[in-house]
C-alpha positions in Angstrom: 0.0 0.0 0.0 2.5 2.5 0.8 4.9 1.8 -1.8 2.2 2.5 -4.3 1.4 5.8 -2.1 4.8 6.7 -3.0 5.1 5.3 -6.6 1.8 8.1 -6.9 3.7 11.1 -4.7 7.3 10.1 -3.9 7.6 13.5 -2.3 5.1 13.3 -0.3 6.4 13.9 3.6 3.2 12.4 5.3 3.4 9.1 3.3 7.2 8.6 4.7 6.0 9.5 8.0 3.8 7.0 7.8 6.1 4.1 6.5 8.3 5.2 9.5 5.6 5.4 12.2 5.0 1.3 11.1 8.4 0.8 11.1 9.1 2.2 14.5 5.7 0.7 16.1 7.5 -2.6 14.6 10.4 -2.4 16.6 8.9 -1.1 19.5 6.7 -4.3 19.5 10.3 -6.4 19.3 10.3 -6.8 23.1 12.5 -10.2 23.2 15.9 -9.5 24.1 17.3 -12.2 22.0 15.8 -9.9 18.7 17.2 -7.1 19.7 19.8 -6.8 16.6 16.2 -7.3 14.6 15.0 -4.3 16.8 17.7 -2.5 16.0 17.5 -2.8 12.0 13.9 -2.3 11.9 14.0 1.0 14.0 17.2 1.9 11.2 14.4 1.5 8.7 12.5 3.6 10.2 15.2 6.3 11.0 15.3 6.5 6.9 12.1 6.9 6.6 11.6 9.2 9.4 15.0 11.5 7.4 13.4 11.1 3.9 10.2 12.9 5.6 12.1 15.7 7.1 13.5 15.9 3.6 10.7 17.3 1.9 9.2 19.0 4.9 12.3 20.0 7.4 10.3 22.0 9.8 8.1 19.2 11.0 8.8 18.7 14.9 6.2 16.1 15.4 8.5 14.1 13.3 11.4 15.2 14.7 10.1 13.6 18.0 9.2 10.3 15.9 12.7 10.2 14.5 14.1 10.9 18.4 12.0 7.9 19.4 13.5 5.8 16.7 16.8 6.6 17.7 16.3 5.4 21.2 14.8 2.2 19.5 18.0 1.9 17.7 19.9 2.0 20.5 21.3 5.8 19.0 20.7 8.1 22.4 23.0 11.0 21.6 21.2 11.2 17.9 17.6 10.8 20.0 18.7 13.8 22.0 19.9 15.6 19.2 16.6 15.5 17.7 14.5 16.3 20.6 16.3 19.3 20.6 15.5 20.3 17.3 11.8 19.8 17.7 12.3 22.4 20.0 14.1 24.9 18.2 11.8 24.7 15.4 8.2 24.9 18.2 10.0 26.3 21.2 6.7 26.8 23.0 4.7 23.5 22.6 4.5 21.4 25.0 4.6 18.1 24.0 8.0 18.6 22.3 9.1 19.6 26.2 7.5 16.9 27.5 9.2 14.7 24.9 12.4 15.6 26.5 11.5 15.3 29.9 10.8 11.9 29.5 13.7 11.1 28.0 15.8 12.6 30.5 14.0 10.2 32.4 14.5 7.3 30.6 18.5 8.5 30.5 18.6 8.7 34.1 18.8 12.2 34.8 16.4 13.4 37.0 17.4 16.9 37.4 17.3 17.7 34.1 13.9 15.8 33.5 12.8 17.8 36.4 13.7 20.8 34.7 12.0 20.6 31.4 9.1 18.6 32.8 8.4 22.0 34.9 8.6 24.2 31.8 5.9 21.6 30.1 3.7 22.1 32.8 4.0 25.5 32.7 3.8 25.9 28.9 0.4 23.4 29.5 -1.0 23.4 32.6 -4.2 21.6 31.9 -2.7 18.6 30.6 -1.4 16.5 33.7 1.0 14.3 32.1 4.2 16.4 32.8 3.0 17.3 36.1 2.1 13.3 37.0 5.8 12.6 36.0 6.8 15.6 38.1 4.7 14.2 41.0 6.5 10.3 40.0 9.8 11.7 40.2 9.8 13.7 43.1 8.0 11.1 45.0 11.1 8.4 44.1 13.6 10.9 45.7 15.4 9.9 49.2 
């Protein structure tokens, strides 16, 4: 389906977004540690999907934050946090692409930088409760 989506608009940024969001959901469902290599590859896949995407559109940050997640899948964390950061040059002031970050701070183990940019997602949104629930999680962890 998608390859004849793309034989019809090979340009098309939304159609490469959308091989790379099944890629990525494919390797995200690759929970066996003995596949991980296969993880690996398949979130590659979608890496180059993700890139040919930001090709014909490069100011798309909810991509950016797909391609972020990708990396972590591929095992890439510098190039995840790389990306998160340009999400938020390009939409400094949503949300999400804070609360994006925070989370993977997180994930990396650093909780007062996820602290940090959790607070400035809160703040940015204050009537969505995610960043402030993690806020709540992490601060409740602390000794």
């Amino acid at each position: 389906l998608f390859r004849s989506a793309l034989r019809l608009d090979p340009h098309s940024p939304e159609i490469h977004a959308l091989i790379g969001d099944v890629y990525r959901q494919q390797s995200a469902d690759t929970t066996d540690p003995d596949l991980q290599p296969e993880r690996q590859l398949i979130a590659r896949r979608a890496i180059d999907a993700y890139q040919s995407a930001l090709e014909y559109n490069p100011l798309h940050s909810e991509v950016m934050l797909k391609m972020a997640a990708a990396c972590e899948l591929a095992g890439d964390a510098p190039n995840a946090f790389r990306w998160y950061q340009q999400a938020l040059q390009v939409d400094p002031n949503n949300a999400f692409n804070w609360l994006r970050l925070g989370t993977f701070y997180h994930r990396q183990g650093d909780l007062a930088q996820a602290t940090r940019v959790l607070e400035h997602a809160a703040k940015l949104n204050i009537s969505d409760g995610t960043a402030s629930e993690l806020l709540r999680q992490i601060r409740a962890a602390r000794p």
